[in-house]
C-alpha positions in Angstrom: 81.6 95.3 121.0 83.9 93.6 118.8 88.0 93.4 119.4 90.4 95.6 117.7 91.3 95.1 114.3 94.9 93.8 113.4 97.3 96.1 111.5 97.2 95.1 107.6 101.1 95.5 105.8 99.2 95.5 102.5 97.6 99.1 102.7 101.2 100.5 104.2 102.9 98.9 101.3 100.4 100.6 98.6 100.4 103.6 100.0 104.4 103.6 99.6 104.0 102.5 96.2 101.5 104.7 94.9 100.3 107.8 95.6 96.4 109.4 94.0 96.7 113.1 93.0 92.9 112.9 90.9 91.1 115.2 92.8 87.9 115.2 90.8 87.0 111.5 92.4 87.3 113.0 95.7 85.0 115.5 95.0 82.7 112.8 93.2 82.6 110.7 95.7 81.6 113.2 98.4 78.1 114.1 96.3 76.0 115.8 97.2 78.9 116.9 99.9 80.8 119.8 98.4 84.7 121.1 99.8 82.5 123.8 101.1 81.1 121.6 103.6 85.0 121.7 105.3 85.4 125.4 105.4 86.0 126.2 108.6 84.9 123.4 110.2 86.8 120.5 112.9 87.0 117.7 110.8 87.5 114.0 111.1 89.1 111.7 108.7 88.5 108.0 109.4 91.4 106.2 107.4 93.3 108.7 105.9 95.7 106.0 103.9 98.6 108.0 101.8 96.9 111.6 103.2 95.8 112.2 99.4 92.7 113.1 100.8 94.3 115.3 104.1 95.8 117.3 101.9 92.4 118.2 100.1 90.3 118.6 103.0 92.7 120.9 104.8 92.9 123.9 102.2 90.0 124.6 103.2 89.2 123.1 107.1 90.5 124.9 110.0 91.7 121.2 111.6 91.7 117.8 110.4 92.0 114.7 112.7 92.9 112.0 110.5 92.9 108.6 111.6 94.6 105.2 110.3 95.4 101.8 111.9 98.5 101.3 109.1 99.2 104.8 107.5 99.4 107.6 110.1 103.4 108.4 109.7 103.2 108.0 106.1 100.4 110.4 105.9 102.1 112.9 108.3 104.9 113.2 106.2 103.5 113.6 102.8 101.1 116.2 104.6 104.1 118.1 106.7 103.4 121.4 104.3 99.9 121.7 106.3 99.6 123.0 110.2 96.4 122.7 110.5 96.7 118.6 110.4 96.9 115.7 112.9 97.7 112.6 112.7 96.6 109.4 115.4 97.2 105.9 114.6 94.3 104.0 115.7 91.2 101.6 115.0 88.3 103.0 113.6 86.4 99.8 115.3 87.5 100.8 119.1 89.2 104.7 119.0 87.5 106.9 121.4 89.7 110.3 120.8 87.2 112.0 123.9 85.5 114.8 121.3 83.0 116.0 118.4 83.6 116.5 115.2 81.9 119.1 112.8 82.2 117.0 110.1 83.4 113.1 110.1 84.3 111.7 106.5 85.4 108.1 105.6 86.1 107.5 102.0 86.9 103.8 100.7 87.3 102.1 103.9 84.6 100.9 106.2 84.4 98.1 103.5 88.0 96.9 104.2 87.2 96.7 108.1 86.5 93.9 110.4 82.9 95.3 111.7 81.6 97.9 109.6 78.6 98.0 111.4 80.7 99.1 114.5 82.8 101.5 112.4 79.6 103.0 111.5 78.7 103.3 115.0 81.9 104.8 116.3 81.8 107.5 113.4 78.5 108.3 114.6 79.8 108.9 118.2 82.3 110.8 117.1 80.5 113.1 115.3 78.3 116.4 117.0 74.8 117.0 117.0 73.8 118.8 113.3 77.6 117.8 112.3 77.8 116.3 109.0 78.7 112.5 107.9 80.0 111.5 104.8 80.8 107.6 103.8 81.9 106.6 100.2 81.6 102.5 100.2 81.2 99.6 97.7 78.3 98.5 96.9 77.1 94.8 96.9 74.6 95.8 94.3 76.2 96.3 90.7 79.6 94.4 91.8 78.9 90.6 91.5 82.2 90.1 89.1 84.0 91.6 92.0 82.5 90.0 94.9 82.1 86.3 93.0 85.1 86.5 90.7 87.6 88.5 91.6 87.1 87.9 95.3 87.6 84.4 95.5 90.6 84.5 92.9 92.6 87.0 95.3 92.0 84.8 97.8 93.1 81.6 96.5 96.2 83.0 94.2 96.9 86.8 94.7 97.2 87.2 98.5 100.1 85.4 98.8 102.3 87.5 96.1 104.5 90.1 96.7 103.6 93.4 96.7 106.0 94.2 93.5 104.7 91.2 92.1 101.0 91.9 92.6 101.9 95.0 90.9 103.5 93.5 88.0 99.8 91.5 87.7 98.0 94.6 87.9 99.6 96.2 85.1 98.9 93.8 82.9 95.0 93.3 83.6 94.9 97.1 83.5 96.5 97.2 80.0 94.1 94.1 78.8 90.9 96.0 80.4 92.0 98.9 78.4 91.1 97.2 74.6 87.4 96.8 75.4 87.2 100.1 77.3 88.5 101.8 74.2 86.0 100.0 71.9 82.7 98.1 72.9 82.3 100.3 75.8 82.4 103.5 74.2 79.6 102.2 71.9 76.2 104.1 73.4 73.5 101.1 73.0 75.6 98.9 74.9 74.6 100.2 78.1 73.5 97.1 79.0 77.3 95.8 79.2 78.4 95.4 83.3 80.3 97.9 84.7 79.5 100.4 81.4 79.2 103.8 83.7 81.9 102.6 85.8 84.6 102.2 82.6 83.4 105.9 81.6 86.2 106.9 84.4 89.0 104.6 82.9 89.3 106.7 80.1 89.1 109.8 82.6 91.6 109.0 84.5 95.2 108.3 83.7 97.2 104.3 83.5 98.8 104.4 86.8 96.0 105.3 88.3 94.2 102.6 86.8 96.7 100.5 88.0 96.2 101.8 91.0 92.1 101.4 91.2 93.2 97.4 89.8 95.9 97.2 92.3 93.5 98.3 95.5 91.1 95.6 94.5 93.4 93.0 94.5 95.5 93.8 97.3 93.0 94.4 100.2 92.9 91.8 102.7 89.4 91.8 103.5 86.1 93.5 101.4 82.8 93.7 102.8 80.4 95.0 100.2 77.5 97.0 101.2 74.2 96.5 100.0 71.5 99.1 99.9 69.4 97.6 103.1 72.8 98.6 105.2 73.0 102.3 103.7 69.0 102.4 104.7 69.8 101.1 108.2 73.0 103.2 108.9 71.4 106.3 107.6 68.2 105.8 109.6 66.0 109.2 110.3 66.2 108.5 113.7 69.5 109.5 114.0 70.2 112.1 110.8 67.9 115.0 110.7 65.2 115.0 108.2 65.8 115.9 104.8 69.4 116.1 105.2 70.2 112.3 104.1 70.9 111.1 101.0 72.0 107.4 99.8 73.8 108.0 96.0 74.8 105.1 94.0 77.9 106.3 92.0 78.4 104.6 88.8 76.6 101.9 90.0 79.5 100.2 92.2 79.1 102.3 95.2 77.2 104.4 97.7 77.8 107.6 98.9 75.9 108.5 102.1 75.5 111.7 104.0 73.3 112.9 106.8 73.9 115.6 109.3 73.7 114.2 112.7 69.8 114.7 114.9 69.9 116.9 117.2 67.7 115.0 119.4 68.8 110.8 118.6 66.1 108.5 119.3 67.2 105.8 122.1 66.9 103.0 119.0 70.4 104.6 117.2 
């Protein structure tokens, strides 16, 4: 089993800077999981970051567990109107919090861990027999500006700013994206142009939380795409029941996976 993973100051930092109040990504994201796959239920949240996504989960859930290495008090207190919510600070690579879950969700973070392969493993273990898993993760496939240019150019120059600075830089790619969103990429026969579906939620979706989507890409200290081989692997039939998986690609820069848990698990999971 791999170590722990060390605590990251970058994601407590954003999540004191900005805060994300669109709820229709959530509910994107989740597909073909609805909010009425919470009602009622015990749920998990592996890496809850600000709590935007606490606070959606528990209008409807009768507990959430929400988890975060970095974020937990922050997330408590922007979530104190709910009773029905806990927070434990912890790594999703090594927690064992003793129980089952009716439904475990992870949204936008087994990419930014150390072993995702392990997360995976660990949500699983958490998670009872016919409850429900949902993952939202980037996807190798459909990202190769990301991975090969953007990576390597947080890396070398970006990592090292500060976080008021980074913002600064963020702004100011958001607001040059923003020309060829608003022209070439509205025009329907150039589908063919990267990222095309993906820009459709730029003009969706208001500018700080564009700076926001810019800002998370260049602030994370570690991304791990996942390819569609993983997604395969991960949601194998051997341990989700049959006919209850599905592997969605969502605008063509990520997956969203989820399976409700065997009854029976093959000895191979």
């Amino acid at each position: 089993m791999n170590g722990p993973q060390e605590k990251s100051s970058e994601w407590s930092e954003q999540w004191q800077i900005f805060k994300d109040n669109e709820r229709f990504l959530f509910f994107d994201w989740i597909q073909p999981a609805s909010i009425d796959d919470f009602r009622s239920k015990d749920v998990l949240e592996c890496g809850c970051g600000g709590g935007h996504h606490t606070a959606i989960i528990a209008e409807t859930a009768k507990n959430v567990t929400a988890v975060d290495l970095n974020t937990a008090e922050l997330a408590r207190q922007r979530c104190s109107n709910f009773d029905n919510v806990g927070f434990i600070e912890a790594d999703l690579n090594t927690m064992d919090l003793g129980r089952e879950f009716d439904v475990v969700i992870c949204i936008g973070v087994i990419h930014h861990t150390d072993s995702p392969d392990q997360v995976f493993r660990n949500l699983y273990k958490h998670l009872r027999p016919g409850g429900k898993l949902i993952i939202w993760t980037y996807s190798a496939e459909g990202n190769a500006l990301v991975r090969f240019a953007v990576e390597p150019i947080r890396k070398l120059f970006l990592r090292h700013l500060s976080r008021p600075a980074l913002v600064t830089v963020s702004k100011i790619l958001t607001t040059l994206v923003y020309l060829p969103v608003y022209s070439v990429y509205c025009i329907s026969w150039m589908k063919w142009l990267p990222y095309y579906d993906y820009f459709k939620n730029f003009r969706r979706l208001s500018f700080d939380r564009n700076v926001l989507n810019v800002f998370d890409k260049l602030n994370a200290p570690q991304t791990r795409f996942t390819t569609r081989e993983t997604c395969e692997n991960w949601m194998s039939g051997s341990r989700f029941e049959e006919g209850s998986i599905s592997i969605k690609s969502y605008l063509n820069v990520s997956w969203t996976l989820v399976g409700s848990k065997k009854f029976v698990v093959s000895a191979k999971v």
